[in-house]
C-alpha positions, -999 to 999 in steps of 0.1 A, spaced: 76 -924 -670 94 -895 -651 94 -856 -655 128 -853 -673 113 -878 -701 79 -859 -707 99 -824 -711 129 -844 -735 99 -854 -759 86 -820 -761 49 -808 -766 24 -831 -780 1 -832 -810 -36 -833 -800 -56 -845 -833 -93 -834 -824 -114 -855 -840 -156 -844 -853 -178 -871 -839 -209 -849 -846 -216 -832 -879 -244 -815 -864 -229 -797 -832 -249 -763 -822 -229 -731 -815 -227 -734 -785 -208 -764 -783 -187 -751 -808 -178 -724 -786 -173 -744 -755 -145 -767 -777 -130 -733 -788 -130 -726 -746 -114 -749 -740 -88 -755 -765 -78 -719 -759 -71 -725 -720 -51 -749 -726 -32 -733 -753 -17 -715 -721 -20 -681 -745 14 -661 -752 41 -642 -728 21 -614 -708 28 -576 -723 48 -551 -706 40 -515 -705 68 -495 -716 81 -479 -684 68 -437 -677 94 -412 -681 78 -397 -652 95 -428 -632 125 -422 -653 162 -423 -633 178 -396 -657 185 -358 -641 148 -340 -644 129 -370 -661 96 -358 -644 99 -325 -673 109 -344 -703 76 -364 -697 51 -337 -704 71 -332 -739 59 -349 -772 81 -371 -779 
């Protein structure tokens, strides 16, 4: 199967499955690990950019002022 047909199929369902009733914390927590890795998390935030950096005619003043 080539690249073009995995990315025309779209993501896949994972169905995780509880072998053990009895698992401890800590292998909770490494399953949670995991599973959140490759989740791949969301797009990264951007910091709203200074006014001190500003372009506009004496930005370096307006960014001491409350705004």
């Amino acid at each position: 199967m080539s690249d073009t047909d995995d990315a025309a199929r779209g993501p896949e369902t994972v169905a995780v499955e509880v072998l053990s009733p009895g698992a401890t914390a800590e292998d909770v927590a490494a399953v949670v690990v995991v599973l959140g890795a490759l989740s791949g998390g969301g797009s990264p935030v951007t910091e709203p950019r200074s006014t001190w950096a500003g372009g506009a005619r004496h930005g370096w003043r307006s960014s001491g002022l409350p705004r």
